[in-house]
KELUM-932330 format. One record per residue (C-alpha): residue number from 1; residue in three letters; x, y, z. Coordinates in steps of 0.1 Angstrom, whole numbers. Example, Ala and Ser with C-alpha at 12.3 -4.5 7.8 and 13.67 -1.06 7.14 Angstrom:
% KELUM-932330
{1 ALA {123 -45 78}},
{2 SER {137 -11 71}},
//
This chain:
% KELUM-932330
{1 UNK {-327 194 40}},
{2 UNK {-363 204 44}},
{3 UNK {-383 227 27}},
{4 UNK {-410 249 30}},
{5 UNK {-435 265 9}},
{6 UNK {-454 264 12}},
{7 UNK {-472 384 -51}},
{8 UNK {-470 401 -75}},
{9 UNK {-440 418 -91}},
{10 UNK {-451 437 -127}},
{11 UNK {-426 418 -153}},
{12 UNK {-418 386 -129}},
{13 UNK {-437 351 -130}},
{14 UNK {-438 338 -95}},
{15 UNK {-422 306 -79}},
{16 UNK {-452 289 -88}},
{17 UNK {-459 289 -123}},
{18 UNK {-485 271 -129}},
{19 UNK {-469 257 -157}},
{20 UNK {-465 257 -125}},
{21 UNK {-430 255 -108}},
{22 UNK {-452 255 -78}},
{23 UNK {-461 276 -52}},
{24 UNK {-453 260 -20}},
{25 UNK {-428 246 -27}},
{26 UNK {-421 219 0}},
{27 UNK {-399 193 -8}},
{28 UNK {-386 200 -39}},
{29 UNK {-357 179 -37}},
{30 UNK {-372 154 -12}},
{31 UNK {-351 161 17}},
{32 UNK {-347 132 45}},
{33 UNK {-369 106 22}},
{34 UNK {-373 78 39}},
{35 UNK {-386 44 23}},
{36 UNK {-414 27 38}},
{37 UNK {-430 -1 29}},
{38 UNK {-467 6 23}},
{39 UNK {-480 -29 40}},
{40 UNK {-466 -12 67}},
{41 UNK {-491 14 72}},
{42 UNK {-521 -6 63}},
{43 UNK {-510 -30 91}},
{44 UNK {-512 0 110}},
{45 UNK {-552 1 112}},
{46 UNK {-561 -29 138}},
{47 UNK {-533 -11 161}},
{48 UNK {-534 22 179}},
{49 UNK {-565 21 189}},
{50 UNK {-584 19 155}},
{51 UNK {-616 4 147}},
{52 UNK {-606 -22 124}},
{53 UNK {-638 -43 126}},
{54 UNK {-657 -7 111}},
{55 UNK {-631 -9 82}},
{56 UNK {-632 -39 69}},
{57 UNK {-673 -38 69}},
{58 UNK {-676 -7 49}},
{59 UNK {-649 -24 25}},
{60 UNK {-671 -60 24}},
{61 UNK {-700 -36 18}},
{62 UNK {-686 -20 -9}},
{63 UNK {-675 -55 -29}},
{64 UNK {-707 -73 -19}},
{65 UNK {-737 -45 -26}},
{66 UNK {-724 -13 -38}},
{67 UNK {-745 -12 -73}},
{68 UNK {-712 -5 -96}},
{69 UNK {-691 -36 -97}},
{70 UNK {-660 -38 -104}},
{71 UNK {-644 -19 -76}},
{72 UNK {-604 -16 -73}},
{73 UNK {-588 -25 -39}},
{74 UNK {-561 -4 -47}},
{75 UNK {-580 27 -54}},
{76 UNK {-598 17 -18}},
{77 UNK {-564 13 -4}},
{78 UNK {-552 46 -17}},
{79 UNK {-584 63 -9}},
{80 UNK {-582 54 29}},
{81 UNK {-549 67 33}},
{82 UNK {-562 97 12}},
{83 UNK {-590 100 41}},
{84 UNK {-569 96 67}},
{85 UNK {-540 120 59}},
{86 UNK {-564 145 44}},
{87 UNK {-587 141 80}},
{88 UNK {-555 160 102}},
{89 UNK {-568 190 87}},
{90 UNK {-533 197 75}},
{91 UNK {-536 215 40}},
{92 UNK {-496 212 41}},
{93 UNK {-496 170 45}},
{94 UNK {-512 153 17}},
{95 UNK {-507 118 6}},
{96 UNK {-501 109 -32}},
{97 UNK {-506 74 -45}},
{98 UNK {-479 68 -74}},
{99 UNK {-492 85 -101}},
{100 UNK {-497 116 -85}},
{101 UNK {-462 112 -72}},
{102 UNK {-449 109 -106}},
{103 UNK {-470 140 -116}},
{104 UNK {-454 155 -82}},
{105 UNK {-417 146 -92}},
{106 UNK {-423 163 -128}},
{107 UNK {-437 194 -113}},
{108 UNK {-406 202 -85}},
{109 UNK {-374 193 -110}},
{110 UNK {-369 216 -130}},
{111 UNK {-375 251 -144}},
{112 UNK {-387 243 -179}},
{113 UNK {-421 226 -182}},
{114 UNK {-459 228 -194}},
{115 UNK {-483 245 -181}},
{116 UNK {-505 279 -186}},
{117 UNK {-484 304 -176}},
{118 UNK {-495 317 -141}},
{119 UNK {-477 321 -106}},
{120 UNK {-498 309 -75}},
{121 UNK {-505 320 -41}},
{122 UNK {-521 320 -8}},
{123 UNK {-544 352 -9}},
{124 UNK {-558 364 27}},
{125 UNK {-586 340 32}},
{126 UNK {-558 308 28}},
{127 UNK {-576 306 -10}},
{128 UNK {-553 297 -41}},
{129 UNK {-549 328 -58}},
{130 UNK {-533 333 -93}},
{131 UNK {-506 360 -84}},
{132 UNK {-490 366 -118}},
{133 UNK {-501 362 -153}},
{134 UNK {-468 355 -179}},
{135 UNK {-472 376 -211}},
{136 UNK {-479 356 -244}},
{137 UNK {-492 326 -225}},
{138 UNK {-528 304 -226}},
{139 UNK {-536 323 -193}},
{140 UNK {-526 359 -210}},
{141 UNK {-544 351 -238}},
{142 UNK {-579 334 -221}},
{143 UNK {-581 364 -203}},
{144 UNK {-568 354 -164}},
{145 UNK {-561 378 -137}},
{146 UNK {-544 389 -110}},
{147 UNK {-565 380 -79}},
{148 UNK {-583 356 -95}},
{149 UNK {-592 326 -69}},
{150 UNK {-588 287 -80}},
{151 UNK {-626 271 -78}},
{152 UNK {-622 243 -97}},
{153 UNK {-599 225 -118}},
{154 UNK {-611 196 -145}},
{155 UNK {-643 203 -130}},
{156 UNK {-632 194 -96}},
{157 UNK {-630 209 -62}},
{158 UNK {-613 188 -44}},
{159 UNK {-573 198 -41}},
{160 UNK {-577 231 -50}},
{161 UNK {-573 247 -19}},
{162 UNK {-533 233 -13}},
{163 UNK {-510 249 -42}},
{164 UNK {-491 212 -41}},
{165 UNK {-523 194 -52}},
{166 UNK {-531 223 -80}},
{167 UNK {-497 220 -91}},
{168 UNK {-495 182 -100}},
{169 UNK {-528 186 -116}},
{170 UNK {-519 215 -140}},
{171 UNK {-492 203 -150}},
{172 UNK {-491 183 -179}},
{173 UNK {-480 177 -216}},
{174 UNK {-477 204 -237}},
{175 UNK {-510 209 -261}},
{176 UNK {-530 190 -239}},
{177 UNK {-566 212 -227}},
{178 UNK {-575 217 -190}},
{179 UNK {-602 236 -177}},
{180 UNK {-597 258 -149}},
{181 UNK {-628 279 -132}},
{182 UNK {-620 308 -112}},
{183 UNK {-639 333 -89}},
{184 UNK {-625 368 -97}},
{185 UNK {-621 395 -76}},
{186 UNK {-655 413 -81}},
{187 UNK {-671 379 -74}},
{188 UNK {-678 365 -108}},
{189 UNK {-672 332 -115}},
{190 UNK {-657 319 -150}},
{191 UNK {-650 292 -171}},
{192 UNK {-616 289 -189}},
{193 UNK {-609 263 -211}},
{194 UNK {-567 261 -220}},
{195 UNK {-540 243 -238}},
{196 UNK {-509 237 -217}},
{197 UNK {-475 252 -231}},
{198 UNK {-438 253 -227}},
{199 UNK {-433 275 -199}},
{200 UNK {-400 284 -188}},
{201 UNK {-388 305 -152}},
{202 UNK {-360 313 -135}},
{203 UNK {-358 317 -95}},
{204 UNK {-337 349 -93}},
{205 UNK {-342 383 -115}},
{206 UNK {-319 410 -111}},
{207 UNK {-331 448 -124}},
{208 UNK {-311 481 -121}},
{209 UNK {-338 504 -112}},
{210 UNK {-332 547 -109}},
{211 UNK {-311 561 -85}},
{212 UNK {-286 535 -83}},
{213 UNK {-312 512 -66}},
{214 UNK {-309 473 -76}},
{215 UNK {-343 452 -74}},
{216 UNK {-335 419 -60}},
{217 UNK {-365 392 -72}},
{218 UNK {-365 363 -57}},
{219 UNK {-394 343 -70}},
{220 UNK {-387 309 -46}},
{221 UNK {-357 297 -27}},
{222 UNK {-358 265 -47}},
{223 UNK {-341 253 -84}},
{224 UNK {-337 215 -91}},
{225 UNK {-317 214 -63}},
{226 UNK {-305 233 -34}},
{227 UNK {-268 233 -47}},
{228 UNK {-283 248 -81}},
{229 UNK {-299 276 -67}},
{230 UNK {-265 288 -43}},
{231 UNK {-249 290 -73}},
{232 UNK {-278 309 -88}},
{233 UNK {-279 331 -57}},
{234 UNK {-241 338 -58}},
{235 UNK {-238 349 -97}},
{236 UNK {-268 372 -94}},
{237 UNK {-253 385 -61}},
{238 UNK {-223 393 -85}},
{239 UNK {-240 413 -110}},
{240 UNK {-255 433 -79}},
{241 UNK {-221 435 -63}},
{242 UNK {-209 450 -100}},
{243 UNK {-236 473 -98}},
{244 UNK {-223 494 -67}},
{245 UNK {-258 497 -58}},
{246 UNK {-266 529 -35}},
{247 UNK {-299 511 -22}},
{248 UNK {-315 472 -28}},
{249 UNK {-349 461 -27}},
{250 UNK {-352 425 -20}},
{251 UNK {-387 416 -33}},
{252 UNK {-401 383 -22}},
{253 UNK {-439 393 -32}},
{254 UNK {-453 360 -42}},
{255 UNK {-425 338 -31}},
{256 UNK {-437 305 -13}},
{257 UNK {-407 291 -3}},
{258 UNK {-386 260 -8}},
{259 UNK {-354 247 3}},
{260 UNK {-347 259 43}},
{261 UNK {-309 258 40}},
{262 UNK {-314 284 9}},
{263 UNK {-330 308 31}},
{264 UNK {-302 308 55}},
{265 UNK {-275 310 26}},
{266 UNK {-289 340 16}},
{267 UNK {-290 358 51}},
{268 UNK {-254 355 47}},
{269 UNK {-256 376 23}},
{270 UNK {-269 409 41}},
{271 UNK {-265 396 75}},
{272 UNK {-230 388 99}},
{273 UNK {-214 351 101}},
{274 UNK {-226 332 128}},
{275 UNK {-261 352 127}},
{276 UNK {-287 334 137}},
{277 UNK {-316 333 115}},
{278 UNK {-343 308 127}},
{279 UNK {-345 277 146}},
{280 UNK {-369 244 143}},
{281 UNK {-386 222 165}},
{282 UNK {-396 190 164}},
{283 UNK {-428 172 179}},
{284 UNK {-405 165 211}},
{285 UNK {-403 199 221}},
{286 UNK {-358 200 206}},
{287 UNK {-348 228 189}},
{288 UNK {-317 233 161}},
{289 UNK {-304 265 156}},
{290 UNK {-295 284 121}},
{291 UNK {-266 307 116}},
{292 UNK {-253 320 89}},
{293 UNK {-225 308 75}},
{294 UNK {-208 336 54}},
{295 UNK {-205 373 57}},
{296 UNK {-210 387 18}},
{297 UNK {-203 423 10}},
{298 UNK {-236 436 11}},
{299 UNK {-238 439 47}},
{300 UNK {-240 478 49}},
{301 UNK {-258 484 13}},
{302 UNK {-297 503 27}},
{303 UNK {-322 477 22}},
{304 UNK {-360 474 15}},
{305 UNK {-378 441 13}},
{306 UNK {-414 440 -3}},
{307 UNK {-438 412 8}},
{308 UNK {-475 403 8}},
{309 UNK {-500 376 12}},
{310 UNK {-483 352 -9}},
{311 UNK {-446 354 8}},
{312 UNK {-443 323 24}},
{313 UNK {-423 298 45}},
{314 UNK {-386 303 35}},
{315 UNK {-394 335 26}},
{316 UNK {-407 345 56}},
{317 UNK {-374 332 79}},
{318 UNK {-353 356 56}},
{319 UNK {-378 380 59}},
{320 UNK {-382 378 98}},
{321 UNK {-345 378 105}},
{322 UNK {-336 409 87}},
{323 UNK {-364 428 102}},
{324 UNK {-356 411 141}},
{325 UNK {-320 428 132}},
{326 UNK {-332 462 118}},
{327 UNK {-316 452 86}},
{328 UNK {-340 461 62}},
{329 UNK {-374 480 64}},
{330 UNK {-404 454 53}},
{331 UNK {-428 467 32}},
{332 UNK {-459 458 15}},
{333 UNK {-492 435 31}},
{334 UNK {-490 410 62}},
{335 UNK {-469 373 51}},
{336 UNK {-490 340 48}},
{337 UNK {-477 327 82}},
{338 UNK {-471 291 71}},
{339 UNK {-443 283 99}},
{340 UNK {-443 247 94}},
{341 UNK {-417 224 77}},
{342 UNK {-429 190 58}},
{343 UNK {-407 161 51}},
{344 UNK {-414 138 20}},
{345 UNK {-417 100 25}},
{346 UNK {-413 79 1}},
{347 UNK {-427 47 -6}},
{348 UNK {-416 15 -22}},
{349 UNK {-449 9 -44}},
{350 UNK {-439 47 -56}},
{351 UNK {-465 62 -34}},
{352 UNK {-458 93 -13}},
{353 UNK {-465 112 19}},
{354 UNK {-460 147 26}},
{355 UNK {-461 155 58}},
{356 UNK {-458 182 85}},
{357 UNK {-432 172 109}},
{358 UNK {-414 206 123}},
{359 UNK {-421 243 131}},
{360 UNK {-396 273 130}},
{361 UNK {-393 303 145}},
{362 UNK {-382 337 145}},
{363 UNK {-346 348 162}},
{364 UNK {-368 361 188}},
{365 UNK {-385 325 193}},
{366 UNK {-423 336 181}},
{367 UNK {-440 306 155}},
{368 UNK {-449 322 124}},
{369 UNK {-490 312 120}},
{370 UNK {-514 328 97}},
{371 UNK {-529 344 128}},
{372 UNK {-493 359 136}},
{373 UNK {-477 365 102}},
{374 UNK {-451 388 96}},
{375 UNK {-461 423 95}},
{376 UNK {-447 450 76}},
{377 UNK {-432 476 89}},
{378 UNK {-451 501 65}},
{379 UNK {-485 485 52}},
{380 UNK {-486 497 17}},
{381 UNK {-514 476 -2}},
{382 UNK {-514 469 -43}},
{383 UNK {-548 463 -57}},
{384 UNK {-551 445 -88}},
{385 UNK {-568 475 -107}},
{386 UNK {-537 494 -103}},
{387 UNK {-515 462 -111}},
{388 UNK {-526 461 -142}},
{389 UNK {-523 496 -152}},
{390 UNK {-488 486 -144}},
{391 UNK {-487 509 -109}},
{392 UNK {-463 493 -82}},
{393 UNK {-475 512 -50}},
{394 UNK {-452 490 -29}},
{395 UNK {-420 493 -52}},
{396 UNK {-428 530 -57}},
{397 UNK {-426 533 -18}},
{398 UNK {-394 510 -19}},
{399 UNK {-377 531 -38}},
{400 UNK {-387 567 -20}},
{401 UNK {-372 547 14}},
{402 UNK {-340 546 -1}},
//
């Protein structure tokens, strides 16, 4: 499997709490790890190519007269593979020496854990963006809002500009502080210092709204495995099934991504077997094809499907193949555009590597980018003034289309 990852919906955390289940969400259940010894890679450096006489006097300059002794060759070790990864400009590969990793692990299994209570996102600019504040948590309470942008966390800048990194740094034990300071949407910059709580989310909400019209929230296409979040997907398709519904809004506002092979499940939902839904291709120019691989009985139900700036990745394949097909009418702001896949390496020494290794496309063949997102077939924009005086513009015009 391979994921992707990878706004706002008034009563719904997002896929990324930051207690945080995590905003892109790419590879949550570490799909096609493979093991590889870390030596390995540091072999790597007199090859290819690679200056390795430059290397290794920067490192005997560091041991022999940097002023602070005491240095660790493992931190160097993990901080030139930090440099190198980090110098592909690739916000969506990041390397993580083993105790991120473990943080890392924590933060993508499971639905319970600590954290402040917020949902992340990719605002306009490619900026962190909290998305969703949970009621009765440290971020409700502190005084975080919608729209806010992620400056700093712990005092630090680095990370905060790829919702994996902010993620493994957020979360943490319960009753332990962090400090988080955020630039807010009339430019103001503040300080907020937090203890971490039990935060709990699920991935699907289901809502009967007027008019025999069924809201459809799906926060991420990821649970604690992809296996777990079918059968998710198929009970709440149940209740909607029970509910005769005259009209559906499928809102994936917010929603970063996760597991591929869940986006394609649920096209069978609303779409014909053998549909296909997206395809990927690899550095070597192949492609694979998607279909679905179901036909459920929603096919002919009228649809509506809310997005915005922080709909990402999977949630942009479902997304793009119901609007290729006329299925549904798309509503809302223009999609992230994040139309590459990562695979998770794993390393012996417990280090990891995220990595970008695929893009997918559209039925139609077009790359998702952020400079060609997904646009709505109706822009309809929600601005966080009226989101907190709890008025939906996009729902409300949702619901007037069906």
């Amino acid at each position: 499997m391979r994921n992707f990852f990878n706004q706002k919906h008034l009563n719904i955390i997002l896929a990324l709490i930051i207690a945080v289940a995590i905003g892109y969400w790419v590879g949550e259940n570490f799909p096609q790890t493979s093991y590889v010894p870390v030596s390995a890679v540091s072999q790597g450096l007199s090859s290819n190519g690679v200056n390795s006489s430059l290397f290794n006097n920067v490192w005997n300059l560091i041991h022999t007269q940097y002023f602070y002794p005491n240095v660790s060759n493992v931190s160097l070790d993990y901080g030139a593979i930090s440099g190198m990864v980090s110098s592909l400009g690739d916000p969506h590969t990041v390397f993580y020496d083993p105790s991120q990793a473990q943080l890392y692990y924590k933060a993508v299994s499971g639905n319970s854990f600590a954290g402040i209570g917020v949902s992340l996102g990719y605002n306009k600019n490619g900026q962190v963006t909290i998305e969703q504040v949970l009621p009765n948590t440290p971020a409700k309470k502190a005084g975080i809002a919608v729209g806010d942008t992620i400056v700093s966390i712990n005092g630090k800048t680095s990370g905060v500009s790829n919702i994996n990194n902010v993620v493994t740094v957020v979360r943490g034990k319960q009753g332990t502080p962090i400090t988080l300071t955020l630039k807010t949407d009339t430019g103001s910059v503040v300080t907020y210092k937090l203890d971490r709580e039990s935060v709990h989310v699920s991935s699907i909400y289901i809502k009967q709204l007027q008019n025999g019209i069924v809201d459809i929230e799906i926060l991420r296409f990821s649970d604690n495995s992809l296996t777990q979040w079918e059968n998710d997907f198929k009970q709440k398709m149940g209740q909607v099934i029970a509910m005769h519904p005259k009209g559906i809004v499928l809102d994936l506002r917010g929603n970063p991504g996760g597991f591929f092979e869940a986006a394609i499940y649920a096209a069978g939902e609303f779409l014909p077997a053998n549909t296909l839904v997206a395809k990927q291709q690899n550095r070597n120019g192949t492609y694979n094809e998607f279909y679905t691989s179901y036909q459920g009985p929603l096919q002919s139900t009228p649809m509506v499907i809310l997005v915005n700036g922080g709909t990402a990745s999977a949630a942009e394949i479902l997304t793009g193949a119901m609007q290729y097909y006329h299925r549904a009418t798309v509503v809302g702001e223009n999609t992230y555009g994040k139309g590459t896949a990562q695979n998770v390496f794993t390393f012996s020494n417990g280090s990891l590597l995220i990595m970008t290794t695929e893009h997918w496309l559209l039925p139609s063949g077009r790359w998702i980018t952020p400079q060609h997102p997904i646009i709505p077939n109706i822009k309809v924009s929600l601005s966080s003034k009226e989101f907190s005086k709890g008025i939906d513009t996009q729902l409300n015009k949702a619901i007037s289309l069906l």
